[in-house]
PQR file of N, CA, C, O and H, with PARSE charges and radii, in Angstrom:
ATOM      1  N   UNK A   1     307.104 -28.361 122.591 -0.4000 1.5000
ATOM      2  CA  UNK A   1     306.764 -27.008 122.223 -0.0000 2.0000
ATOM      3  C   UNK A   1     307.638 -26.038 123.028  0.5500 1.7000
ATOM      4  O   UNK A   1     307.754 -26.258 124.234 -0.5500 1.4000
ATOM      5  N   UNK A   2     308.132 -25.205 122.594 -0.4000 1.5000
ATOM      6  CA  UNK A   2     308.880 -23.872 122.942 -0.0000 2.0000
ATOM      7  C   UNK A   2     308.447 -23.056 123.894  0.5500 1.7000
ATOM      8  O   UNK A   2     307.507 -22.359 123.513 -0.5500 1.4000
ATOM      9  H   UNK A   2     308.037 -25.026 121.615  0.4000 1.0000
ATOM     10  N   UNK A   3     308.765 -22.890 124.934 -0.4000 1.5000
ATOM     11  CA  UNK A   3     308.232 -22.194 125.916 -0.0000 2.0000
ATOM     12  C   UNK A   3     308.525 -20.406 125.344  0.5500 1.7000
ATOM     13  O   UNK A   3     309.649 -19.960 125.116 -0.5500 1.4000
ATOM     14  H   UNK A   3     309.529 -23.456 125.243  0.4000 1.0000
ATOM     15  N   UNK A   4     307.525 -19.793 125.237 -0.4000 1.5000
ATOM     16  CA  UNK A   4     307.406 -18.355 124.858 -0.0000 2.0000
ATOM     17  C   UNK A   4     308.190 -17.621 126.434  0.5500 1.7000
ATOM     18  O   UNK A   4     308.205 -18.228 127.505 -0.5500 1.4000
ATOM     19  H   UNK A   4     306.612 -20.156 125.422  0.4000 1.0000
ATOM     20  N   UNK A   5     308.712 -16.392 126.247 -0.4000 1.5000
ATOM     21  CA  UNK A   5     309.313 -15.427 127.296 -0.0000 2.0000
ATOM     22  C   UNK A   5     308.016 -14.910 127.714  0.5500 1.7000
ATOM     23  O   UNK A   5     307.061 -14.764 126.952 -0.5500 1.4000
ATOM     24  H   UNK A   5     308.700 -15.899 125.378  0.4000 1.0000
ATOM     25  N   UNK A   6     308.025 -14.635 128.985 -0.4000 1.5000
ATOM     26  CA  UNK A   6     307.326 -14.143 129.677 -0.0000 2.0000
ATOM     27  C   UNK A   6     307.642 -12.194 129.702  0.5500 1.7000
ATOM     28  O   UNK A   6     308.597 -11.701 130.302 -0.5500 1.4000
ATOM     29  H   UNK A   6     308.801 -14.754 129.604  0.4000 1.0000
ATOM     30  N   UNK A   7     306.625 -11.392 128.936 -0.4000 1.5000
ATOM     31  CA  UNK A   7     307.193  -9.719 128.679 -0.0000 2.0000
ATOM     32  C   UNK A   7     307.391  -9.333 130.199  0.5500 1.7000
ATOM     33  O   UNK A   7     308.205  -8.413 130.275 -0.5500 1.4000
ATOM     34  H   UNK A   7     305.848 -11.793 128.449  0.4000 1.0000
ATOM     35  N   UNK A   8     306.934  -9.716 131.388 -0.4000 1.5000
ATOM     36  CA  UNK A   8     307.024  -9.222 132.502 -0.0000 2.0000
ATOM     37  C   UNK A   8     307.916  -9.736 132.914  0.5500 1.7000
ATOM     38  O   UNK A   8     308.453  -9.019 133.759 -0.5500 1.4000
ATOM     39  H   UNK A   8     306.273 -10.463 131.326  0.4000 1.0000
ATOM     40  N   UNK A   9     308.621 -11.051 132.712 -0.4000 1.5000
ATOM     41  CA  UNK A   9     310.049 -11.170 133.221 -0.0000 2.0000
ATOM     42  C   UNK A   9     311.069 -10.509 131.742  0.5500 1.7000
ATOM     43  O   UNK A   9     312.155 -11.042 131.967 -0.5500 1.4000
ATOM     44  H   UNK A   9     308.185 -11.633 132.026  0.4000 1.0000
ATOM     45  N   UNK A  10     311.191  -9.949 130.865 -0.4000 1.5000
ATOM     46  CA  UNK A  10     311.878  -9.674 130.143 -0.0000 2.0000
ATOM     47  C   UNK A  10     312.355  -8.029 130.556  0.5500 1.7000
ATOM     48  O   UNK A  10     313.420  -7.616 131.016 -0.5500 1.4000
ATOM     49  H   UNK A  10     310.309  -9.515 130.682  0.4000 1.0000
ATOM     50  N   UNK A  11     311.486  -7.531 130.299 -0.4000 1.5000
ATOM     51  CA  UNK A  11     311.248  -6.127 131.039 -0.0000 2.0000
ATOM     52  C   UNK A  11     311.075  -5.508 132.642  0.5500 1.7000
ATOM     53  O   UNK A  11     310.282  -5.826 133.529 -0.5500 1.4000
ATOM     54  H   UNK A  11     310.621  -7.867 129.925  0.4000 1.0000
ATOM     55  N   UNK A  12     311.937  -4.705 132.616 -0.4000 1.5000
ATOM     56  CA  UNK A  12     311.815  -4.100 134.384 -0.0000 2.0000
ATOM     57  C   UNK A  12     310.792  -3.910 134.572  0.5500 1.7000
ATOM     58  O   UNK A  12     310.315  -3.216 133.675 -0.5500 1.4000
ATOM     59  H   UNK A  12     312.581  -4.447 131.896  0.4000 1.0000
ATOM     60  N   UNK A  13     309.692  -4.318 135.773 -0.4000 1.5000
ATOM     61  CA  UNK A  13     309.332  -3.901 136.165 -0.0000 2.0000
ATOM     62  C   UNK A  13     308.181  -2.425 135.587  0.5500 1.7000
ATOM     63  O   UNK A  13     307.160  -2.433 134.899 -0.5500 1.4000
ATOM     64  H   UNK A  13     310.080  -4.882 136.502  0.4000 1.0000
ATOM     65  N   UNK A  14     308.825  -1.475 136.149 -0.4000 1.5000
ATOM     66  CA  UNK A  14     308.414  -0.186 136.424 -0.0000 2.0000
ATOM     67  C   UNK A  14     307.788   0.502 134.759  0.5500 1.7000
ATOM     68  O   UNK A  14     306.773   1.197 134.699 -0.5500 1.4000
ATOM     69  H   UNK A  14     309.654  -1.468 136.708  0.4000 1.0000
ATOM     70  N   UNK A  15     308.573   0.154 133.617 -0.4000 1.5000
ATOM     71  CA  UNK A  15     307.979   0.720 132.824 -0.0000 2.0000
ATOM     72  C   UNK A  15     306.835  -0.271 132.037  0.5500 1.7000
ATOM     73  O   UNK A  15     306.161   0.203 131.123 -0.5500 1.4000
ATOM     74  H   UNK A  15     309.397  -0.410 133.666  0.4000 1.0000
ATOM     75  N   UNK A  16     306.706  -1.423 132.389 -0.4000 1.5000
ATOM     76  CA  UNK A  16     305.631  -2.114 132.359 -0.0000 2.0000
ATOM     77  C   UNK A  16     304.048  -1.629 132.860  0.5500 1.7000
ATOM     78  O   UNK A  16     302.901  -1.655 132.413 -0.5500 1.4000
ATOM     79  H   UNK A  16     307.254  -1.809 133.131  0.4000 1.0000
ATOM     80  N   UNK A  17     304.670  -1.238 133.911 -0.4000 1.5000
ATOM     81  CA  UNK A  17     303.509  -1.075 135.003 -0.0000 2.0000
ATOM     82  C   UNK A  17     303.182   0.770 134.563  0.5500 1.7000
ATOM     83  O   UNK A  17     302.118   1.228 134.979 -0.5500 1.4000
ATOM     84  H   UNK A  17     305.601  -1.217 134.274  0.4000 1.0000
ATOM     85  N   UNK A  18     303.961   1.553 133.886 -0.4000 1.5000
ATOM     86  CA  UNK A  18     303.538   2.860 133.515 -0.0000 2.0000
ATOM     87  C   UNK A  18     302.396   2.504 132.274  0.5500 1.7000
ATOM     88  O   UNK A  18     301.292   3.038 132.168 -0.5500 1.4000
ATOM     89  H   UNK A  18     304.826   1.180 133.548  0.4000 1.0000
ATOM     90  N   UNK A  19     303.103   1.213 131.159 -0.4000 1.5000
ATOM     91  CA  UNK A  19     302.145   1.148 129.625 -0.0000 2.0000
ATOM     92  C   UNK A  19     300.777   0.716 130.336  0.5500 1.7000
ATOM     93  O   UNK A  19     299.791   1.256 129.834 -0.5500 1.4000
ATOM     94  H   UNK A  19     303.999   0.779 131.244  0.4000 1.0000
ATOM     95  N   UNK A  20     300.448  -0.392 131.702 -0.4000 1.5000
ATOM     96  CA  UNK A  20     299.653  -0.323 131.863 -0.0000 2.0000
ATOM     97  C   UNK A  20     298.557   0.219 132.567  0.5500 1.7000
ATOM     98  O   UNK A  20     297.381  -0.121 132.437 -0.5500 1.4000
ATOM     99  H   UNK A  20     301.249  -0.831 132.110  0.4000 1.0000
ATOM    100  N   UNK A  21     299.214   1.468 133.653 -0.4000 1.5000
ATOM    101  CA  UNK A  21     298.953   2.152 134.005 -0.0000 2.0000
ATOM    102  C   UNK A  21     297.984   3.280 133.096  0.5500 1.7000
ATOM    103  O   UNK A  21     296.940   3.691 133.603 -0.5500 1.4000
ATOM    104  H   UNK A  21     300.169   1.744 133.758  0.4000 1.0000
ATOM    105  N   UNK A  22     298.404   3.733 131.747 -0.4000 1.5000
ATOM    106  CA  UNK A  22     298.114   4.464 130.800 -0.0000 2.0000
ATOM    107  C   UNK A  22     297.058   3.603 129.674  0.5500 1.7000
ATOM    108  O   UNK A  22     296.630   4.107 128.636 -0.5500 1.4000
ATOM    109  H   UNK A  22     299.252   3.399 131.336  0.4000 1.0000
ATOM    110  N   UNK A  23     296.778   2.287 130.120 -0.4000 1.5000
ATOM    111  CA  UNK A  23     296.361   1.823 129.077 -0.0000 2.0000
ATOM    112  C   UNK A  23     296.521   1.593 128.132  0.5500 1.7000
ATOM    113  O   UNK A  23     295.694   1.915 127.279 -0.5500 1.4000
ATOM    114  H   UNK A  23     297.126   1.878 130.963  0.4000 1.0000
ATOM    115  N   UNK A  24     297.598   0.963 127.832 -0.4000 1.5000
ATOM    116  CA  UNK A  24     298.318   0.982 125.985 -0.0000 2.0000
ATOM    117  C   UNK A  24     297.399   0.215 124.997  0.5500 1.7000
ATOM    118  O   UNK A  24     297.360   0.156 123.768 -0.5500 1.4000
ATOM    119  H   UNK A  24     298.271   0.702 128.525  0.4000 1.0000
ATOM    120  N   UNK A  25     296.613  -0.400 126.078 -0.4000 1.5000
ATOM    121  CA  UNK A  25     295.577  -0.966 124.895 -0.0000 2.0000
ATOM    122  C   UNK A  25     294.895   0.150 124.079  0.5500 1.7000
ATOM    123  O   UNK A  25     294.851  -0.011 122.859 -0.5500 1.4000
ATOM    124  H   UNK A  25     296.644  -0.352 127.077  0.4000 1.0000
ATOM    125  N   UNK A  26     294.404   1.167 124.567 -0.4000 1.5000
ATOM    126  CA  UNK A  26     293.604   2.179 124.161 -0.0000 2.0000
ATOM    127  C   UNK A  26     293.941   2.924 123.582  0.5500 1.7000
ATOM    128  O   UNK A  26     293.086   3.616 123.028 -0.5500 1.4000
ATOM    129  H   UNK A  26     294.439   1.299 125.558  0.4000 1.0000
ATOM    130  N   UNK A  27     295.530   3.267 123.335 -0.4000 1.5000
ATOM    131  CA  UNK A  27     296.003   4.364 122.550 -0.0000 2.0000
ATOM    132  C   UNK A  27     295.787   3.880 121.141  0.5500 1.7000
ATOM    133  O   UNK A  27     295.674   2.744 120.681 -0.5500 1.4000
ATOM    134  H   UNK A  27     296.225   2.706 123.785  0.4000 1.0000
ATOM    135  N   UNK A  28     295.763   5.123 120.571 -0.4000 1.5000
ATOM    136  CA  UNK A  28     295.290   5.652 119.393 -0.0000 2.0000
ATOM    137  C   UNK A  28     296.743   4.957 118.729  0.5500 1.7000
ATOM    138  O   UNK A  28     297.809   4.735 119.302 -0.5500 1.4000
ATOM    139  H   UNK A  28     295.856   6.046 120.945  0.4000 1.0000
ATOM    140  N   UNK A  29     296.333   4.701 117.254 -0.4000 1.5000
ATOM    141  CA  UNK A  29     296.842   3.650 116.272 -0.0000 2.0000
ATOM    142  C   UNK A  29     298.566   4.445 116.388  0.5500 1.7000
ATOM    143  O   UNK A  29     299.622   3.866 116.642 -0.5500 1.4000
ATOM    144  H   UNK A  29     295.466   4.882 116.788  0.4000 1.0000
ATOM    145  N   UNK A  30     298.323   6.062 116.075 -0.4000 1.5000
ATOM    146  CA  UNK A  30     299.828   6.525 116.062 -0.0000 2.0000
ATOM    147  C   UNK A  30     299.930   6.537 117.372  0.5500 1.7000
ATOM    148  O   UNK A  30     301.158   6.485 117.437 -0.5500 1.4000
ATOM    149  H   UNK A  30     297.464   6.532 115.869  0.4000 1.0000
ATOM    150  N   UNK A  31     299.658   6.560 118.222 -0.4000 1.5000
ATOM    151  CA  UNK A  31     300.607   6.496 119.465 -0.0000 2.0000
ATOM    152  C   UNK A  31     301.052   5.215 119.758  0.5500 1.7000
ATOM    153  O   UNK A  31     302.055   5.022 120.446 -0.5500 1.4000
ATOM    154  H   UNK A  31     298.660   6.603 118.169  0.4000 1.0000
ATOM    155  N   UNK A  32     300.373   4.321 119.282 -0.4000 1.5000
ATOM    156  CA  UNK A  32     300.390   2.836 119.426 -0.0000 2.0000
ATOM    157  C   UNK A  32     301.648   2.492 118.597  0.5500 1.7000
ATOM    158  O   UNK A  32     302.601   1.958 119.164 -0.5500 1.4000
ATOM    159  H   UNK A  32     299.558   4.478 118.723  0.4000 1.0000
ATOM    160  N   UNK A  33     301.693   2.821 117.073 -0.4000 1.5000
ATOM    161  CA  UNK A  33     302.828   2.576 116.663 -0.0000 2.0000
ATOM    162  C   UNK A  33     304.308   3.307 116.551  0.5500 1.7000
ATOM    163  O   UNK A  33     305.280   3.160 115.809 -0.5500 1.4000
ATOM    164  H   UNK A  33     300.918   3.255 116.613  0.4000 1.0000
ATOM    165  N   UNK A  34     304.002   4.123 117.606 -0.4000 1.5000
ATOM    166  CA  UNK A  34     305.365   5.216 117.967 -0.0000 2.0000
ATOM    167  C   UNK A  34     305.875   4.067 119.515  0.5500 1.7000
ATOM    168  O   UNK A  34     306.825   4.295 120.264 -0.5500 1.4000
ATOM    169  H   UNK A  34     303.212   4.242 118.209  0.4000 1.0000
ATOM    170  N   UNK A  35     305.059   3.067 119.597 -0.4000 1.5000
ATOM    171  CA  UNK A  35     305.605   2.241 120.865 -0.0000 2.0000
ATOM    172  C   UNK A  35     305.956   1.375 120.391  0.5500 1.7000
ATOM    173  O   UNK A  35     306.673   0.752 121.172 -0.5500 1.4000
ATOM    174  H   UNK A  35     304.288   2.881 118.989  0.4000 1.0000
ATOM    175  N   UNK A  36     305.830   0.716 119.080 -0.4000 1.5000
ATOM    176  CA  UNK A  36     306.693  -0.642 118.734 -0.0000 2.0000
ATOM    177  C   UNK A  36     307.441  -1.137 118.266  0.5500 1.7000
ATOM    178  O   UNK A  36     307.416  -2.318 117.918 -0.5500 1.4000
ATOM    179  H   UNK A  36     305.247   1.223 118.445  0.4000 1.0000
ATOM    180  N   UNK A  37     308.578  -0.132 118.088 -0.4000 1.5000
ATOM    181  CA  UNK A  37     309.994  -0.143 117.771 -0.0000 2.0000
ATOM    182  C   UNK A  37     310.296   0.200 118.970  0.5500 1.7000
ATOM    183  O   UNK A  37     310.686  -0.884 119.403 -0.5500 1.4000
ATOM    184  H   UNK A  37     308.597   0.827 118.371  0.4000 1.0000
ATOM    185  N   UNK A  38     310.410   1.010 119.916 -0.4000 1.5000
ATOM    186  CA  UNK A  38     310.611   0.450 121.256 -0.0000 2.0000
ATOM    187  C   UNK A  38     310.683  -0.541 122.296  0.5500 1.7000
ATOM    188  O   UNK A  38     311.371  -0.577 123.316 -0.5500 1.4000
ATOM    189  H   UNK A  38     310.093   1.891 119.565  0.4000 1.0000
ATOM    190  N   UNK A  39     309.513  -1.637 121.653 -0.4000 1.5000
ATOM    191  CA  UNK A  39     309.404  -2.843 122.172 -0.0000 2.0000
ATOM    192  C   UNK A  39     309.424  -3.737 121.725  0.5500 1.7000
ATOM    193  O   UNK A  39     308.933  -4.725 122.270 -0.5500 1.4000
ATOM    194  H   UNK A  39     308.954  -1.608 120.824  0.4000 1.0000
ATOM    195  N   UNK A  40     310.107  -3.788 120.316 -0.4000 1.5000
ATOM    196  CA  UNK A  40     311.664  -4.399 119.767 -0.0000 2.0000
ATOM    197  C   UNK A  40     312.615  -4.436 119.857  0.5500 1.7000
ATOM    198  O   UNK A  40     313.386  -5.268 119.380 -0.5500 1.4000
ATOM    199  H   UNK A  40     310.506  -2.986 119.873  0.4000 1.0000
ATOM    200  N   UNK A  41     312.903  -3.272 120.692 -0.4000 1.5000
ATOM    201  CA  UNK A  41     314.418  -2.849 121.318 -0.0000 2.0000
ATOM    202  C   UNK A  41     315.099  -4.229 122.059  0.5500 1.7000
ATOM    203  O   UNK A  41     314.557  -4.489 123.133 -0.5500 1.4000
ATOM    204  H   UNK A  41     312.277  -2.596 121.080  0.4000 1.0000
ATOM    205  N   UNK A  42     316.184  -5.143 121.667 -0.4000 1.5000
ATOM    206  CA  UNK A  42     316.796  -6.117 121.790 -0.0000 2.0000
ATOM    207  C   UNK A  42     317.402  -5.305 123.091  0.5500 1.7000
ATOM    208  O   UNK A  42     317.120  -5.780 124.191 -0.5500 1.4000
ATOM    209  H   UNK A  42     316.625  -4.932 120.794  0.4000 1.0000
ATOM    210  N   UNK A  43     317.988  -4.445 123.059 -0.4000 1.5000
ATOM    211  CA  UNK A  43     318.580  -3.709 124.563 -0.0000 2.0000
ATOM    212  C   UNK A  43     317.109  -3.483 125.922  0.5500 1.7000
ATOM    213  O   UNK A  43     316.517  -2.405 125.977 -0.5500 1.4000
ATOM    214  H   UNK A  43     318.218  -4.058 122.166  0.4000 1.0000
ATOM    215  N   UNK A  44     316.892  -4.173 126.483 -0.4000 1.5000
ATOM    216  CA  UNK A  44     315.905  -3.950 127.587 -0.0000 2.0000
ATOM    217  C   UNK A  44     316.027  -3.285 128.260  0.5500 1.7000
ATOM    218  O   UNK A  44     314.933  -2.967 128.726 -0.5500 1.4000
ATOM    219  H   UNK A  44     317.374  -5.048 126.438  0.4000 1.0000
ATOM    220  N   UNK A  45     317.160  -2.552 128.878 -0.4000 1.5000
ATOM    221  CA  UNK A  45     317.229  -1.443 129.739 -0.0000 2.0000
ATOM    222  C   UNK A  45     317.078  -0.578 128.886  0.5500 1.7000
ATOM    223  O   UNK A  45     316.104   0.129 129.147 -0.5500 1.4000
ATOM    224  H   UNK A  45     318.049  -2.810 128.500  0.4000 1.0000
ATOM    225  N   UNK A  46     317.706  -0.245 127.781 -0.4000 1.5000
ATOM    226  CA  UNK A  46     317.660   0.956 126.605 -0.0000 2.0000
ATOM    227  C   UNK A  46     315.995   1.328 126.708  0.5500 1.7000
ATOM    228  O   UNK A  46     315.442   2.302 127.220 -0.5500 1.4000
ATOM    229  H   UNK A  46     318.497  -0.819 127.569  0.4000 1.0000
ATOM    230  N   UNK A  47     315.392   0.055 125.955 -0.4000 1.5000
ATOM    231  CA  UNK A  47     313.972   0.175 126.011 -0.0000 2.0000
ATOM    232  C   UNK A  47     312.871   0.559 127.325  0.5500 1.7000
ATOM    233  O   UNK A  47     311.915   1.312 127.507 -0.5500 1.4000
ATOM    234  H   UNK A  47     315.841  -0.736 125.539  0.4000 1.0000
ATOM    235  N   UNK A  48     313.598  -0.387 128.038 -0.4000 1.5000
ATOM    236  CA  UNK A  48     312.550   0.351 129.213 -0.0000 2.0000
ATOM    237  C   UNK A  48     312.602   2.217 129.379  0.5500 1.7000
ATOM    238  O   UNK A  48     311.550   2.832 129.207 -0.5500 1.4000
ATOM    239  H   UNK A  48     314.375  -0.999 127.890  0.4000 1.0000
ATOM    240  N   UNK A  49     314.168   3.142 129.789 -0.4000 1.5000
ATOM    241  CA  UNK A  49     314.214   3.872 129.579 -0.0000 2.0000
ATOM    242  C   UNK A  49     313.775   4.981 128.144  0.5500 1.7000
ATOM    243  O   UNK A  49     313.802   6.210 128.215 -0.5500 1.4000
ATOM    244  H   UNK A  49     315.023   2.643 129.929  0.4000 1.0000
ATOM    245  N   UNK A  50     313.477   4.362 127.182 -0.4000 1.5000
ATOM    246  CA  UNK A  50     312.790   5.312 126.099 -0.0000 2.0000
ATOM    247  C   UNK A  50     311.309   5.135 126.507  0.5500 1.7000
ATOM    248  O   UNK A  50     310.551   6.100 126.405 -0.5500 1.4000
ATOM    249  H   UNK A  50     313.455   3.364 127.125  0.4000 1.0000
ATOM    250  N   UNK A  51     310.845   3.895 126.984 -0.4000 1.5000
ATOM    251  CA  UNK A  51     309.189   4.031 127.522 -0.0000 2.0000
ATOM    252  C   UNK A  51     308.657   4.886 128.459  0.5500 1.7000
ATOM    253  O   UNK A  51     307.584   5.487 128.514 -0.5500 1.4000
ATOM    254  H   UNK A  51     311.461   3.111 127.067  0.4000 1.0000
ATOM    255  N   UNK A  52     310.154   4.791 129.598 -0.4000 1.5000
ATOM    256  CA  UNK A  52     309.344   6.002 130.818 -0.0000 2.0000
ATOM    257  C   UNK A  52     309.484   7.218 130.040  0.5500 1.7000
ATOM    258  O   UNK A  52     308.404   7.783 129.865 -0.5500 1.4000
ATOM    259  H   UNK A  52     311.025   4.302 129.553  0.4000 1.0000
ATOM    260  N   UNK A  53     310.626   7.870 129.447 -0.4000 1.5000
ATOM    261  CA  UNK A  53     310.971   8.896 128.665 -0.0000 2.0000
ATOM    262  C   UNK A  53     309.570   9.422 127.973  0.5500 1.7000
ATOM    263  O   UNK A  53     308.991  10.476 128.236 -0.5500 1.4000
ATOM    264  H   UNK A  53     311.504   7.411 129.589  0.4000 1.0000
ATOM    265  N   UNK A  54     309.137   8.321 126.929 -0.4000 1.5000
ATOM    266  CA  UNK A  54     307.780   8.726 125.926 -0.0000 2.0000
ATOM    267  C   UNK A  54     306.826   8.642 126.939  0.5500 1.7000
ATOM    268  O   UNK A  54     305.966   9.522 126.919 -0.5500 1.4000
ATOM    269  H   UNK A  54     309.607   7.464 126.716  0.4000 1.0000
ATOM    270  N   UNK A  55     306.769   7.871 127.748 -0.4000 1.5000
ATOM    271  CA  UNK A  55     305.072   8.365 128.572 -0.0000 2.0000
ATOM    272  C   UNK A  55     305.237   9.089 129.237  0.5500 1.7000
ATOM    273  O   UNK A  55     304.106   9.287 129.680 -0.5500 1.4000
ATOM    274  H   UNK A  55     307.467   7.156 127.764  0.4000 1.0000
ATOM    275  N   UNK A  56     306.193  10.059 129.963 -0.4000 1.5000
ATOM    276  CA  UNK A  56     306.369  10.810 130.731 -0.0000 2.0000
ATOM    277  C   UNK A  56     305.921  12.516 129.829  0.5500 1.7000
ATOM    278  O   UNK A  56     305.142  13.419 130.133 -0.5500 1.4000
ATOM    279  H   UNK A  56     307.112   9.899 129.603  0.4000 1.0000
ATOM    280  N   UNK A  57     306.835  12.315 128.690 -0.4000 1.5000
ATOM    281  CA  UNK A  57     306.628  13.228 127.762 -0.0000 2.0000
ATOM    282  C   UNK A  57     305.111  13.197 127.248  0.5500 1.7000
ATOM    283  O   UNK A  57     304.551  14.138 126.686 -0.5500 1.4000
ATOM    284  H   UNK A  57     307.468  11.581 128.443  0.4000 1.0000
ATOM    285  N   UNK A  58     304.609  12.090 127.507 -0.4000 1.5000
ATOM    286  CA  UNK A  58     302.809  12.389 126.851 -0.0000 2.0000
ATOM    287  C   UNK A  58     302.132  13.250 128.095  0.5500 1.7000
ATOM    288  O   UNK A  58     301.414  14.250 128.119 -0.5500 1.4000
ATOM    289  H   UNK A  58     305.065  11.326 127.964  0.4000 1.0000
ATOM    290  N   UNK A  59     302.649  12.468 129.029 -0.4000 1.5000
ATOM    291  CA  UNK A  59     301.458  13.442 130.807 -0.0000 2.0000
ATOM    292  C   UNK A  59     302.212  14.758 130.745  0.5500 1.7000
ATOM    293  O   UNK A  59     301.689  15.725 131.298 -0.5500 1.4000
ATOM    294  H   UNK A  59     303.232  11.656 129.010  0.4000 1.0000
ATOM    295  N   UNK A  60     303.250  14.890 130.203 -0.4000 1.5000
ATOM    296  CA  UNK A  60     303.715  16.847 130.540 -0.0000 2.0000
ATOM    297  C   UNK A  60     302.754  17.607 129.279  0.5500 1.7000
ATOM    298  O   UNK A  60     302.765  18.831 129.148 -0.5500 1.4000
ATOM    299  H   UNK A  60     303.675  14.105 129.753  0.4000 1.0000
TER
END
């Protein structure tokens, strides 16, 4: 059997720890799906940087 990637070794760190910081479980269906083309993003640095970007822009 295929060993699955681990999202916490795929992804830095830091914007991991912001989605769960914020609870991404809990967001509301559109905010939820304004995050998952982001975290399809084949570029991982790209992606991490549009995550701090969008949650930063939700707390202002």
């Amino acid at each position: 059997m295929e060993e699955r990637p681990n999202p916490n070794r795929i992804y830095p760190e830091e914007p991991i720890g912001l989605l769960v910081q914020r609870r991404w479980w809990d967001f509301a269906g559109d905010d939820l799906a304004e995050f998952l083309p982001v975290l399809c993003e084949p570029d991982w640095e790209k992606a991490a940087e549009q995550i701090k970007r969008r949650l930063l822009l939700k707390e202002g």
